[in-house]
N, C-alpha and C positions, 0 to 999 in steps of 0.2 A: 925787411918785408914791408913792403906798402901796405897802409892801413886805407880804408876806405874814409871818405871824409866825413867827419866828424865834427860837429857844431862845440867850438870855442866861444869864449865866455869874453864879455866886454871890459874886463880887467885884466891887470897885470897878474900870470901868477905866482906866489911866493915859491921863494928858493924849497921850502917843504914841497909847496905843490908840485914844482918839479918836478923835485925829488921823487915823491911820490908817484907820478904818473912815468916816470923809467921805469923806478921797481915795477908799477904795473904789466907795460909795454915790454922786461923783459920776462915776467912772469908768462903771460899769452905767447911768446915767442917762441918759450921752452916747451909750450905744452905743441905747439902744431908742429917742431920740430921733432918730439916727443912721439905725434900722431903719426909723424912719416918716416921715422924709423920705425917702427909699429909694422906697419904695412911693408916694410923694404924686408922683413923678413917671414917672409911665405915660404911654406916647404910642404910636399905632396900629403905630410901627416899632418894630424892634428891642431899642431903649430899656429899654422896659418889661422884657422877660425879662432885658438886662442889671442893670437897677436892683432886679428881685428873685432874681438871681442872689446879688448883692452884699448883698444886706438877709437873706437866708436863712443866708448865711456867716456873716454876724455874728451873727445868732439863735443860731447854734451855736454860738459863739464863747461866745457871754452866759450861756448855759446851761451851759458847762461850768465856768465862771468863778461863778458863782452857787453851783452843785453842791461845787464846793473850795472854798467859804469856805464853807459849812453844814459839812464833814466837818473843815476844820483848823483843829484848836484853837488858842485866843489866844496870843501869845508873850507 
């Protein structure tokens, strides 16, 4: 998935950093692929308001998660 661009840091970053910022990148991955199976399961019952009840939480979720890692700087 393309990420929207994102303001990088004037140093090298360490192998943890990396690291870290994978684990991040596929944590966020899992959730919007998460979000869109969510939604790929609509049915004329109930279902459907339940599965984008669930998929709308986590959008929330992703978005605040996304938002703290643009504002907190590298350790």
């Amino acid at each position: 998935m393309t990420r929207p661009d994102t303001p990088t840091s004037t140093y090298r970053r360490s192998p943890r950093q990396r690291r870290r910022a994978e684990i991040t990148e596929a944590l966020l991955d899992g959730l919007e692929a998460l979000i869109q199976r969510h939604r790929g399961l609509h049915t004329d019952d109930g279902d459907a308001l339940h599965a984008e009840l669930v998929a709308a939480e986590v959008a929330h979720q992703l978005a605040i998660t996304r938002s703290a890692l643009q504002r907190t700087p590298a350790v």
